[in-house]
N, CA, C and O of each residue as an XYZ file, in Angstrom:
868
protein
N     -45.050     -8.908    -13.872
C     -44.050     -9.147    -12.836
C     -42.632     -9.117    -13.430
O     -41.832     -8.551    -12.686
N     -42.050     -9.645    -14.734
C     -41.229     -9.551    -15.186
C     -40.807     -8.635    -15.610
O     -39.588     -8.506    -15.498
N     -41.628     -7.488    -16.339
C     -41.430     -6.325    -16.466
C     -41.110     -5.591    -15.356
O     -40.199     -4.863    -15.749
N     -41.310     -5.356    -14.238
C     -41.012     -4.886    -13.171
C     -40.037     -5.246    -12.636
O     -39.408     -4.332    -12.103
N     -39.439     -6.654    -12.505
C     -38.816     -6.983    -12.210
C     -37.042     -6.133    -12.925
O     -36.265     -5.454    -12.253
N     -36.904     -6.487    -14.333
C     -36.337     -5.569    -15.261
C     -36.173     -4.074    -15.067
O     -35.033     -3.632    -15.208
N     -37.286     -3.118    -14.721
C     -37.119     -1.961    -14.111
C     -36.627     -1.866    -12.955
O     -36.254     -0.732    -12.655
N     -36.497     -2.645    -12.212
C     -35.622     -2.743    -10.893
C     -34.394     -2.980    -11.133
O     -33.593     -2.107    -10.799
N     -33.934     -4.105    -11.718
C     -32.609     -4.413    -12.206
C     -32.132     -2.657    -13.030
O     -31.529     -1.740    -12.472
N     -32.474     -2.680    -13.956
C     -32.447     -1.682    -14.850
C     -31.674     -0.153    -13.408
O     -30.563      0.377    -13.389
N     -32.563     -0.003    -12.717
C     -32.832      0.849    -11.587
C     -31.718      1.109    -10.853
O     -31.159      2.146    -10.497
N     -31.413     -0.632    -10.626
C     -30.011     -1.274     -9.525
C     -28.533     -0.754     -9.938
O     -27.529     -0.406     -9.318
N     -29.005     -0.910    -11.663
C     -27.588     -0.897    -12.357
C     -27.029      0.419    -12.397
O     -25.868      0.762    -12.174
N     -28.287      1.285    -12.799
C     -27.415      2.766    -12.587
C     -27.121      3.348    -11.830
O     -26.344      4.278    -12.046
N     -27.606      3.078    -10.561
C     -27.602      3.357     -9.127
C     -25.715      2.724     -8.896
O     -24.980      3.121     -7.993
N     -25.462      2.066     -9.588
C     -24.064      1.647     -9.488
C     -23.035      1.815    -10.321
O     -21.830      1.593    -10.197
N     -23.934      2.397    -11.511
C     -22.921      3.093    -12.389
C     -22.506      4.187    -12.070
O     -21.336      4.540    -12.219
N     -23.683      5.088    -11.438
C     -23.628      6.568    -10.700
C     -22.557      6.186     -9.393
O     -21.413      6.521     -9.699
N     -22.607      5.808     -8.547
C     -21.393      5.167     -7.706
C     -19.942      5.232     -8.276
O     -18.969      5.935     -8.004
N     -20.117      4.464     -8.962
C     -18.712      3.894     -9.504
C     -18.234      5.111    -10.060
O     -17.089      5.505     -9.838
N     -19.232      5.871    -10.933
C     -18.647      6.780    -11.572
C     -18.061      8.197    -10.374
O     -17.010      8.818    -10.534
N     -19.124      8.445     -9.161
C     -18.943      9.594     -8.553
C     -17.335      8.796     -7.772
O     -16.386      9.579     -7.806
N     -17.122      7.875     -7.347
C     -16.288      6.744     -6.536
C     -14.939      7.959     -7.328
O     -14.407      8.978     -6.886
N     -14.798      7.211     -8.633
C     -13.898      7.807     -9.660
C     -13.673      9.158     -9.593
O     -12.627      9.715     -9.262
N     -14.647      9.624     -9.906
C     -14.463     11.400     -9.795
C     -13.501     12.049     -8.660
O     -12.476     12.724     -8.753
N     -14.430     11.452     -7.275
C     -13.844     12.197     -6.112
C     -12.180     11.307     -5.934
O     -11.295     12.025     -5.468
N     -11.873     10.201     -6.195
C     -10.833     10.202     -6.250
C      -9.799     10.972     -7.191
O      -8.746     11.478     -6.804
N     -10.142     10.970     -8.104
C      -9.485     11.779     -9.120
C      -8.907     13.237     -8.520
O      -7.738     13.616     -8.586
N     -10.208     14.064     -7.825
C     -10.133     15.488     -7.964
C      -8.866     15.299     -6.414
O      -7.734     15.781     -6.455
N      -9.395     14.550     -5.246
C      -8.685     14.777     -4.236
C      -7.173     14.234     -4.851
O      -6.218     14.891     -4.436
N      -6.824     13.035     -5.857
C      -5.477     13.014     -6.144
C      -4.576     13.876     -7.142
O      -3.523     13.597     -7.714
N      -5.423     15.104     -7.144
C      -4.663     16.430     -7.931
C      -4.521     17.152     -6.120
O      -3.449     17.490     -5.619
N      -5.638     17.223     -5.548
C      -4.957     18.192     -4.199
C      -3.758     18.048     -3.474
O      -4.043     17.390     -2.473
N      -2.927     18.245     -3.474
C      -1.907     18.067     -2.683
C      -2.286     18.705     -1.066
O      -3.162     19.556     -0.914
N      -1.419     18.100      0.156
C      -2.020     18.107      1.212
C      -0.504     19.541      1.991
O       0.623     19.589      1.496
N      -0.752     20.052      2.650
C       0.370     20.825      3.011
C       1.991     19.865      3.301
O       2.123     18.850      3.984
N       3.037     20.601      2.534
C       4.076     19.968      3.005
C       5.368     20.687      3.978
O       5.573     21.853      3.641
N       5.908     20.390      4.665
C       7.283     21.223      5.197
C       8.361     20.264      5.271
O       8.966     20.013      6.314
N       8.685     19.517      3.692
C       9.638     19.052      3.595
C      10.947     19.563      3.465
O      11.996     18.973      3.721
N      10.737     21.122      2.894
C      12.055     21.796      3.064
C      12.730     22.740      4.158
O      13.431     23.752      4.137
N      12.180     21.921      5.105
C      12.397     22.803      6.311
C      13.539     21.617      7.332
O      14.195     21.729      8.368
N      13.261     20.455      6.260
C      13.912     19.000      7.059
C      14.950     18.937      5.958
O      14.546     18.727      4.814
N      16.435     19.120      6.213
C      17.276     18.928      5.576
C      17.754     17.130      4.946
O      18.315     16.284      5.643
N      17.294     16.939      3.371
C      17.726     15.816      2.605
C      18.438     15.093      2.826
O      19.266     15.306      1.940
N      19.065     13.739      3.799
C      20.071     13.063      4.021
C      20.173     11.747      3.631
O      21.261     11.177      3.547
N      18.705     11.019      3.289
C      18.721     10.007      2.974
C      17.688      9.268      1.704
O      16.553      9.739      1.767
N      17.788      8.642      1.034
C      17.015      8.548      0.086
C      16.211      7.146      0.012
O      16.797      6.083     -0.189
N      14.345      7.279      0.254
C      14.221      5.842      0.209
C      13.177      5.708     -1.376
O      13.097      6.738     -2.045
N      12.698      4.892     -1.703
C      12.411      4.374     -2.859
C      10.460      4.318     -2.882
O      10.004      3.799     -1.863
N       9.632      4.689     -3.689
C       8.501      4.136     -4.324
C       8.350      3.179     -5.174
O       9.345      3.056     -5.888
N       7.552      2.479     -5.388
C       7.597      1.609     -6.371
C       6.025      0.892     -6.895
O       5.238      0.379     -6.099
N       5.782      0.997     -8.448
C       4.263      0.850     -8.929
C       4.824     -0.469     -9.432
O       6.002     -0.669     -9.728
N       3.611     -1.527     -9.501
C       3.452     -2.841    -10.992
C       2.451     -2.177    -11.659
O       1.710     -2.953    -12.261
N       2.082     -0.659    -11.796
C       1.313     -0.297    -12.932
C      -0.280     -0.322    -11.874
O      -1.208      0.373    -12.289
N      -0.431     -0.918    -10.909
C      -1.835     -1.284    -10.124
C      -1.479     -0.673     -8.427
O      -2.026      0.316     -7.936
N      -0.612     -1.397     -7.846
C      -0.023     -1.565     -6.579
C       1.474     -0.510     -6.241
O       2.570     -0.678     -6.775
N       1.219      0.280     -5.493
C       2.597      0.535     -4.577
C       3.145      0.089     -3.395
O       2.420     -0.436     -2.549
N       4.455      0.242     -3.207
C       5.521     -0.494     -2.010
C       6.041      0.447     -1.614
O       6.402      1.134     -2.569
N       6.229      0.770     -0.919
C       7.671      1.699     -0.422
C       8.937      0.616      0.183
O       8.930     -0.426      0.837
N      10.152      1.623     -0.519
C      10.910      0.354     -0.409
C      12.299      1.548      0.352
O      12.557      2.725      0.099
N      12.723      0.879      1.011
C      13.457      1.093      2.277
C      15.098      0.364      2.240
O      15.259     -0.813      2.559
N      16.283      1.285      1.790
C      17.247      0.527      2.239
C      17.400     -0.117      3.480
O      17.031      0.220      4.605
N      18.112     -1.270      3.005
C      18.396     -2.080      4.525
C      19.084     -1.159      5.652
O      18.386     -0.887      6.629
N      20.114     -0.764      5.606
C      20.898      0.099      6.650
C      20.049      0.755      7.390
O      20.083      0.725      8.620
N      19.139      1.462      6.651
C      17.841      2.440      7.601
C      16.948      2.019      8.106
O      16.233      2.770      8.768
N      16.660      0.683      7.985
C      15.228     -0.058      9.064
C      15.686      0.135     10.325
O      16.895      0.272     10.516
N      14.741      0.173     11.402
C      15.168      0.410     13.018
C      15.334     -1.178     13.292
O      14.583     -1.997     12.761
N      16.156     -1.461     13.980
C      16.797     -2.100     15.065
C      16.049     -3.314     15.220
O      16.425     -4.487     15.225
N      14.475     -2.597     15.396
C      13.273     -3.011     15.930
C      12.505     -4.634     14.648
O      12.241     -5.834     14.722
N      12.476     -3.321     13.503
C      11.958     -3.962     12.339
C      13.034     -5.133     11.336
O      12.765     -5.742     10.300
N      14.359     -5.100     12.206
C      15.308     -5.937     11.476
C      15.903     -6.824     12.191
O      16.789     -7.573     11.781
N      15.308     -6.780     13.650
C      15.441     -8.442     14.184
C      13.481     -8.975     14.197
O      13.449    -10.183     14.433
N      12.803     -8.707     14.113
C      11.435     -8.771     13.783
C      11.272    -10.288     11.991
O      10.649    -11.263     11.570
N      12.469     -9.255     11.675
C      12.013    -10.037      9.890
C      13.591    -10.705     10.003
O      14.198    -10.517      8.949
N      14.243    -11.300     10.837
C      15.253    -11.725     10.643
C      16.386    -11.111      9.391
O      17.051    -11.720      8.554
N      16.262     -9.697      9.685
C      17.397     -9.292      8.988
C      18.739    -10.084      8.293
O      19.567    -10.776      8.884
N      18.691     -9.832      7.184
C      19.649    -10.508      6.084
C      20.687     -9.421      5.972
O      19.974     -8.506      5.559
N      21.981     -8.882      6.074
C      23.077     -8.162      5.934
C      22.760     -7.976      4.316
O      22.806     -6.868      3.781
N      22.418     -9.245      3.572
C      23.417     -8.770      1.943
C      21.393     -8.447      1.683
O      21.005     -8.990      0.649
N      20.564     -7.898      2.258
C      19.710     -7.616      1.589
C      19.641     -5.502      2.033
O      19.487     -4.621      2.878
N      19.911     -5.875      0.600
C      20.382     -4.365      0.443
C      19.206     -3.034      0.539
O      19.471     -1.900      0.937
N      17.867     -3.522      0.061
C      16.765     -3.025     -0.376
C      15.393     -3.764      0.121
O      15.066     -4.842     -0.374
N      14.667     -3.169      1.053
C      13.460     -4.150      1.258
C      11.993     -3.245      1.050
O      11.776     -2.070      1.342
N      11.196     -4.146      0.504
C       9.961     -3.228     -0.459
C       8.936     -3.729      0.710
O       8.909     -4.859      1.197
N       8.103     -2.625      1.043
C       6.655     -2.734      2.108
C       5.694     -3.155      1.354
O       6.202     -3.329      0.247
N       4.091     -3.539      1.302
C       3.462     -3.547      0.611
C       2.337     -3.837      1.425
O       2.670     -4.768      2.159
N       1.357     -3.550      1.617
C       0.208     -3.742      2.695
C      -1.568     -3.819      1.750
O      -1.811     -2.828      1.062
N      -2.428     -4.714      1.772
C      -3.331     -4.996      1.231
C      -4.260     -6.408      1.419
O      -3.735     -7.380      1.963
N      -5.188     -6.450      1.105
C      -6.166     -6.951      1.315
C      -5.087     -8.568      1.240
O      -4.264     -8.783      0.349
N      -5.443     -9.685      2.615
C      -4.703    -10.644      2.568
C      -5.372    -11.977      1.799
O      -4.907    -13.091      1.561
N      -6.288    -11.542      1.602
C      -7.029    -13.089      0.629
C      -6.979    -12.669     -0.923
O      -7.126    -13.525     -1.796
N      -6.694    -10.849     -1.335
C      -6.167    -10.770     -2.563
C      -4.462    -11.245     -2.748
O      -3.983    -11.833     -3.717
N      -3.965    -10.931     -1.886
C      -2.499    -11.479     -1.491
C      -2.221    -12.650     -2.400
O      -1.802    -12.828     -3.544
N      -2.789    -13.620     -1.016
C      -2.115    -15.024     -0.763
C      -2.999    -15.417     -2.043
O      -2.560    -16.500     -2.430
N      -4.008    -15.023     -2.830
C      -4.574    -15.922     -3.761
C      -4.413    -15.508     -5.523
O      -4.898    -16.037     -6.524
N      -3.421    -14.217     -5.319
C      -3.491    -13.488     -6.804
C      -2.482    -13.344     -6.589
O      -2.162    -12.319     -5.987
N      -1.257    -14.523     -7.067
C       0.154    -14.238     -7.311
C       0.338    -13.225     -8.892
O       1.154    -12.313     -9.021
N      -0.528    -13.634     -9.829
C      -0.570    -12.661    -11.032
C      -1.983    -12.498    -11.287
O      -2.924    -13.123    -10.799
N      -1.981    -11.566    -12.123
C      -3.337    -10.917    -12.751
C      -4.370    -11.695    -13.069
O      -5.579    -11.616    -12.850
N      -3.152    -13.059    -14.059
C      -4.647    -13.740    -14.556
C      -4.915    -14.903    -13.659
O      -5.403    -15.982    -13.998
N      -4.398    -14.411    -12.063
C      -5.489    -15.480    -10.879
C      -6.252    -14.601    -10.089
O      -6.534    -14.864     -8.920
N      -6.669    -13.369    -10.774
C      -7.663    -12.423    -10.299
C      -8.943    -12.932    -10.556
O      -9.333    -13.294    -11.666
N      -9.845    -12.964     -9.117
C     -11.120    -13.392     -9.179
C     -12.118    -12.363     -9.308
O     -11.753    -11.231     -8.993
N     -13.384    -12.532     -9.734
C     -14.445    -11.449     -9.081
C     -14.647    -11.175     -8.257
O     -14.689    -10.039     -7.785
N     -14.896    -12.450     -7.682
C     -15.415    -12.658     -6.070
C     -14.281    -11.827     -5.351
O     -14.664    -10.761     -4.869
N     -13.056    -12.119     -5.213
C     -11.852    -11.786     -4.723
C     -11.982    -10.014     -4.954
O     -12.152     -9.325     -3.948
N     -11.889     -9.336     -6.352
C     -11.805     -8.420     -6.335
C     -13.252     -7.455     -5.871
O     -13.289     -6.228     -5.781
N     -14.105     -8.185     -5.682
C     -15.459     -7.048     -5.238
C     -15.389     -6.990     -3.776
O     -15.655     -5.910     -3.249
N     -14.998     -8.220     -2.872
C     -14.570     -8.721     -1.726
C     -13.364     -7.520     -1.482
O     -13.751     -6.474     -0.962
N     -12.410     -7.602     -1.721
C     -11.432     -6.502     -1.581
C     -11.688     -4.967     -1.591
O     -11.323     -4.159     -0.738
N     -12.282     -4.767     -2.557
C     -13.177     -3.813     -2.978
C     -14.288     -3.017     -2.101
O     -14.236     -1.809     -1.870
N     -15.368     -3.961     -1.624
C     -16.157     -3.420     -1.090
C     -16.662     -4.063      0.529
O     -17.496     -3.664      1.342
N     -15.791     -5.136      0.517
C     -16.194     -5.710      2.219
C     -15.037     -5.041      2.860
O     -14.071     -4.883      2.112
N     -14.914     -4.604      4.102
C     -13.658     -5.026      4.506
C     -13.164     -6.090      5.056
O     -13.975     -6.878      5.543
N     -12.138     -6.316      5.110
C     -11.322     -7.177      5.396
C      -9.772     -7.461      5.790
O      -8.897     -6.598      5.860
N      -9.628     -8.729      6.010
C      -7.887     -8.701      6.961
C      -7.119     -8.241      6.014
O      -7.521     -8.253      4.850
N      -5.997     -7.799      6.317
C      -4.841     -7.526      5.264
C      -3.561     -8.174      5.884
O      -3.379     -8.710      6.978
N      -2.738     -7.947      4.823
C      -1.398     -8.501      4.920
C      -0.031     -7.390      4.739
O      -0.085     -6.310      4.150
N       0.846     -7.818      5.229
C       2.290     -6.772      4.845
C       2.819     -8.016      4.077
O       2.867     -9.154      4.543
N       3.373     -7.474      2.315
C       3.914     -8.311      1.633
C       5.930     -7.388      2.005
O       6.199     -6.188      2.062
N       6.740     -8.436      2.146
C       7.919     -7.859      2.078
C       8.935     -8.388      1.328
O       9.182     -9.566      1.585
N       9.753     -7.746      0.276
C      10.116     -8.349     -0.472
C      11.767     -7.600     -0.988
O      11.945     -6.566     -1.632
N      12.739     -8.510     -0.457
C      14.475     -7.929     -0.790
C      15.022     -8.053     -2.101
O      15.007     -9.142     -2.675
N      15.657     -6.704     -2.788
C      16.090     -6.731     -3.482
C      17.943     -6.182     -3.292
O      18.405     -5.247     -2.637
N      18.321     -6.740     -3.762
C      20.018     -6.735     -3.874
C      20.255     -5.557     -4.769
O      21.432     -5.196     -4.769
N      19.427     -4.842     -5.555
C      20.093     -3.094     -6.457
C      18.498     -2.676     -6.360
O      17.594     -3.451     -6.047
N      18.355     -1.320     -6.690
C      17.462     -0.313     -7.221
C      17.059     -0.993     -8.617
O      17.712     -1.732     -9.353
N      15.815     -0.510     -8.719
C      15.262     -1.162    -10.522
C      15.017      0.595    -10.883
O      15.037      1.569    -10.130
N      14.770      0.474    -12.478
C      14.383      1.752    -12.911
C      13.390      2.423    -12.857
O      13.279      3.635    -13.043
N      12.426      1.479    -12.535
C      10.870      2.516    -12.810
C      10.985      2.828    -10.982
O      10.058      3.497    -10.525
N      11.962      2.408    -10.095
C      11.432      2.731     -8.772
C      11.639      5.307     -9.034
O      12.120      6.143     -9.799
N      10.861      5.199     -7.760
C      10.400      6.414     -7.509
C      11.527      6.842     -6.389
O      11.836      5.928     -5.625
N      12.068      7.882     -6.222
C      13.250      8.203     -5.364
C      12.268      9.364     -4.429
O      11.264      9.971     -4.802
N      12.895      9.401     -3.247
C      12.133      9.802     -2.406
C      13.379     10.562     -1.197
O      13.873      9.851     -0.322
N      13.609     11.479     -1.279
C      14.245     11.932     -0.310
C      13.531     12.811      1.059
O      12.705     13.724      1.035
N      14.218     12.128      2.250
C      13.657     11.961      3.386
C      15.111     12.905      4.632
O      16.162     13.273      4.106
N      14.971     13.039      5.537
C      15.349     13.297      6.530
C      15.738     12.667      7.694
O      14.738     12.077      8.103
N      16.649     12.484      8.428
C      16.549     11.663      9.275
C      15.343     11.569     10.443
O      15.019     10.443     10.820
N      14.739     12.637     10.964
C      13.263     12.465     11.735
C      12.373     11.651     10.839
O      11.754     10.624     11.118
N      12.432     12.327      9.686
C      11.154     11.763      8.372
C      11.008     10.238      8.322
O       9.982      9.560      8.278
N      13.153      9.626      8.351
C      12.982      8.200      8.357
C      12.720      7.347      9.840
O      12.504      6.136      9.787
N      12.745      7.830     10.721
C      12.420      7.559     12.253
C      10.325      7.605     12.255
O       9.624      6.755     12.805
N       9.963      8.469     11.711
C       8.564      8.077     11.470
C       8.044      7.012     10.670
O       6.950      6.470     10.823
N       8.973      6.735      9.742
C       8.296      5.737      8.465
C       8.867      4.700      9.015
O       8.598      3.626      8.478
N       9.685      4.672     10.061
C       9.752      2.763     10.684
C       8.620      2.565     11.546
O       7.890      1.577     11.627
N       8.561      4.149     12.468
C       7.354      3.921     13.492
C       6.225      3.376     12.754
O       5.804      2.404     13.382
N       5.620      3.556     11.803
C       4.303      3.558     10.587
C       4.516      2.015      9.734
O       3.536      1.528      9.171
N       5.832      1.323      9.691
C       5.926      0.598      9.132
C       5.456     -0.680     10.272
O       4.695     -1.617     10.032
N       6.073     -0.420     11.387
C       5.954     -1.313     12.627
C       4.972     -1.462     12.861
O       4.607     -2.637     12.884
N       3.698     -0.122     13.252
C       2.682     -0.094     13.525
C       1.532     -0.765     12.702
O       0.374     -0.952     13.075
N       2.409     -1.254     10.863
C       1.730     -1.522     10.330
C       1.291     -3.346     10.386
O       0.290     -3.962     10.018
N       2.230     -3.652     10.855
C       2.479     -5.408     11.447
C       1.809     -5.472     12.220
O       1.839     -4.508     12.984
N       0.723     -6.666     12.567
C      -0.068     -7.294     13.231
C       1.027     -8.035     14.523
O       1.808     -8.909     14.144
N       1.017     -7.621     16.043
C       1.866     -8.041     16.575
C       1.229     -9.103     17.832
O       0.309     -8.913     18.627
N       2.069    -10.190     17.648
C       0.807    -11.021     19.180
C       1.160    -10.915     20.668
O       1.889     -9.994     21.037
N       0.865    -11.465     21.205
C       0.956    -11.400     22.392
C       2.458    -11.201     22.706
O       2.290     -9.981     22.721
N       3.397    -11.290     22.894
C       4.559    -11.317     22.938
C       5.255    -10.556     21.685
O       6.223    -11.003     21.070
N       4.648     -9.421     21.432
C       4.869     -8.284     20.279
C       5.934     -8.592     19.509
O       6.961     -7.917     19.442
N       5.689     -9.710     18.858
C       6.165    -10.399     17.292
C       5.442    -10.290     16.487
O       4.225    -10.216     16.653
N       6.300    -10.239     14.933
C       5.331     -9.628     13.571
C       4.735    -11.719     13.663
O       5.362    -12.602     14.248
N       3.437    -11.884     12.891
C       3.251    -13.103     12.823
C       3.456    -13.691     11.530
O       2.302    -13.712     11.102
N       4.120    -14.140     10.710
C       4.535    -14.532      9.513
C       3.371    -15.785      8.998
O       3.128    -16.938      9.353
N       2.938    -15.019      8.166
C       1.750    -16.072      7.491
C       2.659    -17.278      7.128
O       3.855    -17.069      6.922
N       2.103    -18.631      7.034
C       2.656    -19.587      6.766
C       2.998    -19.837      4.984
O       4.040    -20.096      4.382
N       1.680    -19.634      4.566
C       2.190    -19.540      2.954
C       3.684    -19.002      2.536
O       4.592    -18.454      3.163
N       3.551    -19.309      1.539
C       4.910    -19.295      0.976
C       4.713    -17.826      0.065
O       3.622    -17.864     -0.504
N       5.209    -16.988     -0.126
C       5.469    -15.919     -1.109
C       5.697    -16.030     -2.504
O       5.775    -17.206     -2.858
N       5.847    -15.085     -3.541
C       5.460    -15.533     -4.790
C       6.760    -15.624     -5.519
O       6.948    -15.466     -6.725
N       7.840    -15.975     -4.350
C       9.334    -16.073     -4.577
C      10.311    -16.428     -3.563
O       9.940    -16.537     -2.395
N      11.356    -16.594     -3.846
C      12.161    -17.005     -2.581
C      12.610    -15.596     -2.039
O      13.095    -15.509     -0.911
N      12.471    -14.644     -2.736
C      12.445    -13.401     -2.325
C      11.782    -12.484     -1.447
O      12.184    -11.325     -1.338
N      10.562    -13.020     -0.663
C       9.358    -12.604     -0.581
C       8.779    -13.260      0.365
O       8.819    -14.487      0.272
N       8.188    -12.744      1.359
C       7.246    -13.153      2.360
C       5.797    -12.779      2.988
O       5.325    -11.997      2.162
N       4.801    -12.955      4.095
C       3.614    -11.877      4.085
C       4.104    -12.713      5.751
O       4.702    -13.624      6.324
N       3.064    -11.215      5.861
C       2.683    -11.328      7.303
C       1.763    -10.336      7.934
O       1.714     -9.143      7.636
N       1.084    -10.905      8.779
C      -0.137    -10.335      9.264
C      -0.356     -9.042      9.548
O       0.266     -8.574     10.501
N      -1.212     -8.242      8.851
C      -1.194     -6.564      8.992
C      -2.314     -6.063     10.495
O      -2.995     -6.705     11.293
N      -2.030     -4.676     10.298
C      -3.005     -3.866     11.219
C      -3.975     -3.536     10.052
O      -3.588     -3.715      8.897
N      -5.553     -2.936     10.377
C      -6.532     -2.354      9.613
C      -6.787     -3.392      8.927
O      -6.247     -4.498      8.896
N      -7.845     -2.857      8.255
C      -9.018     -3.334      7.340
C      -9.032     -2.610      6.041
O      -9.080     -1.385      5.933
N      -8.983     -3.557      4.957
C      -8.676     -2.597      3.591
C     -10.256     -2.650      3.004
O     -11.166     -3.314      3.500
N     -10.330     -1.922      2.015
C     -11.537     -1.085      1.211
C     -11.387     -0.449      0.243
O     -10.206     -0.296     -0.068
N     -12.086     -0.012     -0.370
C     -12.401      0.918     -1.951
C     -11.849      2.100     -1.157
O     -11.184      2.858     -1.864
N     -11.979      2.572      0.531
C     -11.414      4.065      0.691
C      -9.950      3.701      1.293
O      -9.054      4.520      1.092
N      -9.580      2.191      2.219
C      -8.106      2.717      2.684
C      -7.444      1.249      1.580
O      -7.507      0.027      1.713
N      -6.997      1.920      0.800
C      -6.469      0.610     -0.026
C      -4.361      0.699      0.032
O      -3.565      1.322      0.734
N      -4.261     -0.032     -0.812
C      -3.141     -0.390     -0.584
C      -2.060      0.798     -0.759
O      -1.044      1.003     -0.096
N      -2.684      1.653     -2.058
C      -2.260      2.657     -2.551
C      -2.417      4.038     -1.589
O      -1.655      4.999     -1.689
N      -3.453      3.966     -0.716
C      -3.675      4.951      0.257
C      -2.748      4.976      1.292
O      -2.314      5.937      1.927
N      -2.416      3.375      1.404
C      -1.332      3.282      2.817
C      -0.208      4.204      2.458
O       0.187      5.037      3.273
N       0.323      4.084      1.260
C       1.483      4.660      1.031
C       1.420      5.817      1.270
O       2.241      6.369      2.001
N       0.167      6.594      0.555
C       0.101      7.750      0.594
C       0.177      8.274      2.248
O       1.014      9.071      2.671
N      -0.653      7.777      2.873
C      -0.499      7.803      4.390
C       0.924      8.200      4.834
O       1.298      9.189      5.465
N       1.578      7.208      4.357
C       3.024      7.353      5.086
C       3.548      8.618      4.647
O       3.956      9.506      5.395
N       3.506      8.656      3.132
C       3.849     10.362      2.621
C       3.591     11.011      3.890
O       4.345     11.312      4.816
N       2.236     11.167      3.695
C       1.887     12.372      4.703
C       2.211     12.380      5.467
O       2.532     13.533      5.755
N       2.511     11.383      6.583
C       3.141     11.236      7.737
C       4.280     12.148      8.011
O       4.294     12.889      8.994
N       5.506     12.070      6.887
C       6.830     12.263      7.112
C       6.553     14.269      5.930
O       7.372     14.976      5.343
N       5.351     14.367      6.092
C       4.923     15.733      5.389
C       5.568     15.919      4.047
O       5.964     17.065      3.835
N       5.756     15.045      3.105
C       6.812     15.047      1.951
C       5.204     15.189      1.296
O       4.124     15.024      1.864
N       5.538     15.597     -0.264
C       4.591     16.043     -1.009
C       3.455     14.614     -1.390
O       3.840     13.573     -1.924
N       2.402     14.826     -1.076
C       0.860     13.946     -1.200
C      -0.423     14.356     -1.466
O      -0.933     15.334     -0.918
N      -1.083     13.521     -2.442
C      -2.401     13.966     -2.269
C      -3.159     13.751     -1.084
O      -2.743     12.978     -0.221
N      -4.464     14.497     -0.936
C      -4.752     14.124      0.058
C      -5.695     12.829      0.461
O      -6.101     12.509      1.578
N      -5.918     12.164     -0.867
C      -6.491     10.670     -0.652
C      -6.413     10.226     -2.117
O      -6.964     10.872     -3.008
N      -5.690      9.070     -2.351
C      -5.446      8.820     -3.647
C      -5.352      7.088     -3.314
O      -4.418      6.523     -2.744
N      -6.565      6.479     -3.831
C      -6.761      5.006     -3.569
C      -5.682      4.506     -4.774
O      -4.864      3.596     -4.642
N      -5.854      5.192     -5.775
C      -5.261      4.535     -7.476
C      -3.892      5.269     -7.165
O      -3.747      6.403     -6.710
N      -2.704      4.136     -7.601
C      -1.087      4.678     -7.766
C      -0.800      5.605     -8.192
O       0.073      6.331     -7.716
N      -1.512      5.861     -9.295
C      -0.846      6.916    -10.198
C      -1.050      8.513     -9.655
O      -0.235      9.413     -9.860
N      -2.434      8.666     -8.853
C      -2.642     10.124     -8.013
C      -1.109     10.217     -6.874
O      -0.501     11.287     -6.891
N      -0.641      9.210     -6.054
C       0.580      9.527     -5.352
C       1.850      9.775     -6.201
O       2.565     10.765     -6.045
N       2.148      8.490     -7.401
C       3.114      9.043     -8.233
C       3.085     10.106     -9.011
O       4.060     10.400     -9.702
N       1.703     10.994     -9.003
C       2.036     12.211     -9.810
C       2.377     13.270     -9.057
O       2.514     14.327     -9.673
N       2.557     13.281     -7.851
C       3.069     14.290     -6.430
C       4.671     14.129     -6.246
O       5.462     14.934     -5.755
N       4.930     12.716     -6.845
C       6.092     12.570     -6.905
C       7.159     13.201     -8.053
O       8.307     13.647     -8.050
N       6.212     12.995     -8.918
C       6.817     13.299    -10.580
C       6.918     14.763    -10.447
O       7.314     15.443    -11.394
């Protein structure tokens, strides 16, 4: 019985190594495809921002260019010059301010259940260096508010709902998203999403950062 038991385990494991590994592959190959673009058909007027911690992307949005909509929503600040999107699993959120409060449970949960998500938003007063520059159009930036809005969980009286927790700064807030995140629409996909949206250069499914920032590069 124990022996058998062992060949099952044994059985289980590669059955999930083969996973993990094909998981990897097909992301890989689709984040070399790039998806059709007709960004140069939309004349360059405005420039908004990408941004990696090496794991996670944001798209980050001067203040002046949010709609109307999305900047009495978040109580718009005048001297906040720069505001970063960020959309992902909300119990990895609110419970992994840094790396080393990364759980298992948390990350296989994120990973492979789905689950609620969150919009993290977060103002910065200048540009940093590793951000990603992104030039857009004025239609291009009229879609990426529509996509940003759509991305807020709105209630009855179509208000964003501001999680009560506190953010991992005085800089910083969450609030309740649309969708369900996963190993296929992850945080890194949203972004990519929006790429595509506004037809600027994207792979055509890239869960891991680095497949969208290399479309960029």
């Amino acid at each position: 019985m124990f022996k058998f038991l062992i060949r099952i385990l044994k059985k289980a494991l590669l059955i999930l190594i083969f996973v993990i590994g094909l998981y990897f592959i097909i992301a890989i190959g689709l984040s070399l495809i790039p998806v059709p673009s007709d960004a140069k058909t939309c004349k360059p007027q405005q420039t908004i921002y990408v941004s990696s911690n090496g794991v996670h992307l944001d798209i980050i949005v001067p203040g002046s260019m949010l709609s109307t909509k999305i900047k009495s929503q978040l109580s718009f600040d005048p001297s906040w010059n720069f505001v970063a999107f960020g959309w992902g699993d909300e119990d990895f959120y609110l419970n992994t301010p840094t790396w080393n409060d990364l759980s298992l449970k948390t990350a296989l949960k994120a990973m492979f259940l789905p689950s609620k998500t969150a919009m993290h938003v977060t103002v910065f007063k200048s540009t940093k260096a590793h951000w990603k520059s992104v030039e857009v159009c004025t239609h291009q930036l009229e879609i990426l508010n529509r996509y940003l809005d759509q991305s807020f969980h709105h209630d009855e009286e179509k208000q964003f709902v501001k999680i009560s927790s506190s953010g991992y700064s005085q800089n910083d807030s969450f609030y309740k998203a649309t969708g369900n995140y996963s190993c296929i629409i992850t945080c890194n996909e949203w972004v990519n999403k929006a790429l595509k949206n506004m037809k600027l250069k994207a792979p055509v499914w890239s869960p891991f950062h680095f497949g969208v920032l290399y479309h960029l590069d």
